[in-house]
C-alpha positions as a printed Julia matrix, in Angstrom:
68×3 Matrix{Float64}:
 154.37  106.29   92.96
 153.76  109.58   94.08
 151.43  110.44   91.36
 149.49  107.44   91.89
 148.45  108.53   95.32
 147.88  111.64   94.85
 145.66  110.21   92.27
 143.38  108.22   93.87
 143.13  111.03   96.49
 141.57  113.43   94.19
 139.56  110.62   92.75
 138.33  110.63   96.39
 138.0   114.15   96.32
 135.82  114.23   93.14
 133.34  111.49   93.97
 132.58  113.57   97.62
 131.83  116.13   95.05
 129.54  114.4    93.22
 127.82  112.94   96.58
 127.87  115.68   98.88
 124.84  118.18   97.43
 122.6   115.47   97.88
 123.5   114.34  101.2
 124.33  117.24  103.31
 122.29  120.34  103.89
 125.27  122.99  104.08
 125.77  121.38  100.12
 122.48  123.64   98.98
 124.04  126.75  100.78
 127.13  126.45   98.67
 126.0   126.26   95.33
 123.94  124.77   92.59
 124.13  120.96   92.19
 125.24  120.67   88.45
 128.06  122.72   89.41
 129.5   119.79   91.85
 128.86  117.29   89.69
 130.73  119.49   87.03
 134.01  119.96   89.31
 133.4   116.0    90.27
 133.66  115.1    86.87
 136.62  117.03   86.23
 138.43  116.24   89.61
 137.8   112.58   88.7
 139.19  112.82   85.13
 142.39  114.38   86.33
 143.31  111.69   89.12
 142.66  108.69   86.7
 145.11  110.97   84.18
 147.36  111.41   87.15
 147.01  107.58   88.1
 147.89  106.45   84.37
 150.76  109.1    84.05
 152.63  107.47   87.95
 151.82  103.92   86.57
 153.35  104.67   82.91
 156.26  106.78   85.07
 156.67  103.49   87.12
 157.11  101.21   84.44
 159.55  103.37   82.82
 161.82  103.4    85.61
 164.03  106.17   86.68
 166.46  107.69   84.45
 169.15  109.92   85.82
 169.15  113.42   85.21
 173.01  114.15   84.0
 174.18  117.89   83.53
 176.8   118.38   80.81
């Protein structure tokens, strides 16, 4: 479950990025606009990879870790 929220938090995370040059004035000061959409894109893929990999993990189910 873990994975899952910290997820859809940098799914958050990415779509800001892909909003914020065009909406906010200290976004042109920072840098150019295809390089937010760039790290948007890429923040966006990795939370839905992180999503799929805590719901997968969650239907799995916990195994125990045993040390021989």
């Amino acid at each position: 479950m873990p994975y899952v929220i910290i997820g859809i938090g940098i799914i958050f995370v990415g779509l800001w990025l892909l909003r914020t040059p065009r909406y906010s004035k200290i976004g042109i000061l920072l840098g150019s606009m295809l390089m937010y959409r760039i790290l948007g894109i890429i923040y966006i893929l990795f939370g839905s990879l992180a999503v799929a990999a805590g719901l997968g993990l969650d239907s799995i189910g916990p195994y125990p870790i045993t040390l021989n």
